[in-house]
C-alpha positions in Angstrom: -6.7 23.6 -36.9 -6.9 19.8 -36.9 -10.8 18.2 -35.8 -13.0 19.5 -33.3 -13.5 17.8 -29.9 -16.7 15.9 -31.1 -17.8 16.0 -27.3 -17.6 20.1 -26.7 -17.3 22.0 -30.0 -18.8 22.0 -33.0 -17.2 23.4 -36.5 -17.7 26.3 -38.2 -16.2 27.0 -42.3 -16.9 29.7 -44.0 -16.2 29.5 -47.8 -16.0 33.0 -49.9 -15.0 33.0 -53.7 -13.8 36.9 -54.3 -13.4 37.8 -57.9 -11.2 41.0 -58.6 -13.2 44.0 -59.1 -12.3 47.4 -58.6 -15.3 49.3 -58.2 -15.5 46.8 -54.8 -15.1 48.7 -51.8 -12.0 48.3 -49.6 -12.4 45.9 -47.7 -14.5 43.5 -47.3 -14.4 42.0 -44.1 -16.1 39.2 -41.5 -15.9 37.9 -38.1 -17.6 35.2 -35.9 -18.0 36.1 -32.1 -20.0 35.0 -29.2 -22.5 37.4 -28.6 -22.4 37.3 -24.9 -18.2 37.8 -24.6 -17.8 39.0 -27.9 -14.8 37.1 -27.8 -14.0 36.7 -31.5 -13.1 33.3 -33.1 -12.7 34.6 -36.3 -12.0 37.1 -38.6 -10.4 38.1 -42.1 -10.7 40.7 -45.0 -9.9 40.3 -48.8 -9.7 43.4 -50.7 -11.0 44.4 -53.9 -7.4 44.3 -56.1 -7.2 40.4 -56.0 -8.8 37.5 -56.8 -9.0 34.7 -54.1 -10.9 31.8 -52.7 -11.4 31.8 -49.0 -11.2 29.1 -46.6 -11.9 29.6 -42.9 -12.5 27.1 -39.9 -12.7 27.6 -36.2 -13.7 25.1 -33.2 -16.2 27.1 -31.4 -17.7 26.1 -27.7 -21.0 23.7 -28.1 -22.4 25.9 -25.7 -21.6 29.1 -27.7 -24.5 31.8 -29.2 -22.9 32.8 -32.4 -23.0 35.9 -33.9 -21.6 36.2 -37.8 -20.7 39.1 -39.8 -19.6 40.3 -43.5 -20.2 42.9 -45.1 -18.5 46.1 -46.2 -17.4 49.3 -44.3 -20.7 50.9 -43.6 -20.0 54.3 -45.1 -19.8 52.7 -48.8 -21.2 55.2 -51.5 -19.7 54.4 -54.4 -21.8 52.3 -57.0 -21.4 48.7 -57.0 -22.4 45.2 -57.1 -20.9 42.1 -55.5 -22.4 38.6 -56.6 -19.2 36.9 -54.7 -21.1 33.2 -53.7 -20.5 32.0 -50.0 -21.0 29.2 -47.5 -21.6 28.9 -44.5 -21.4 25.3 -42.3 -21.8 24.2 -38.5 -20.5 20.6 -38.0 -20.7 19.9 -42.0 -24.5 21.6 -42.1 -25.0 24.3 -44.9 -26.7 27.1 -42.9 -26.6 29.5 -45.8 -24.9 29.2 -49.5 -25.9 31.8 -52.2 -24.5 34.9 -53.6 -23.4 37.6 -51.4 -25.6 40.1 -53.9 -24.2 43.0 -51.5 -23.8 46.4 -53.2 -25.8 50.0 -53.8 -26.4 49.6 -57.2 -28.5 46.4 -57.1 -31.2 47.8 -58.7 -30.0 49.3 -61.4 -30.2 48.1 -65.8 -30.1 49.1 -68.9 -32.1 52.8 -69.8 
């Protein structure tokens, strides 16, 4: 994608730096859609066997109520923890950056 009509879109990135691990689920996954259509503007998985830095960008409607999701498959039960750091920008805004800290073994330590 080259720029964003300045006038009627605005620009969404989403920045994910996976480190291999395989206790990971398979896969992990995202997508941006407008809530109303559900239409989807974008959308991606990395699985657990590779390491990888993630760059998306998509021109999405001014007028658009965005709805963003990542996560795992929701029947995850094995034991793990994901500290994977993201970002998340509209038009060059940081609406969230931190660690994904997603997993079902966040609570656990040393006996």
């Amino acid at each position: 994608i080259d720029s964003c009509d300045p006038d009627n879109e605005l620009e969404f990135e989403f920045f994910l730096d996976r480190r291999q691990d395989s206790s990971y689920p398979n896969p992990f996954a995202w997508n941006l859609a407008e809530v109303a259509t559900d239409e989807s503007f974008l959308q991606g998985q990395a699985p657990y066997n590779e390491s990888s830095f993630i760059y998306e960008k998509a021109c999405v409607p001014r007028s658009s109520c965005l709805e963003f999701y990542m996560g795992y498959p929701s029947n995850t039960t094995s034991g793990f923890y994901d500290p994977s750091p993201y970002s998340i920008r509209l038009d060059g805004v940081i609406y969230d950056e931190h660690e994904l800290r997603f997993g079902t073994d966040l609570f656990s330590g040393p006996d």
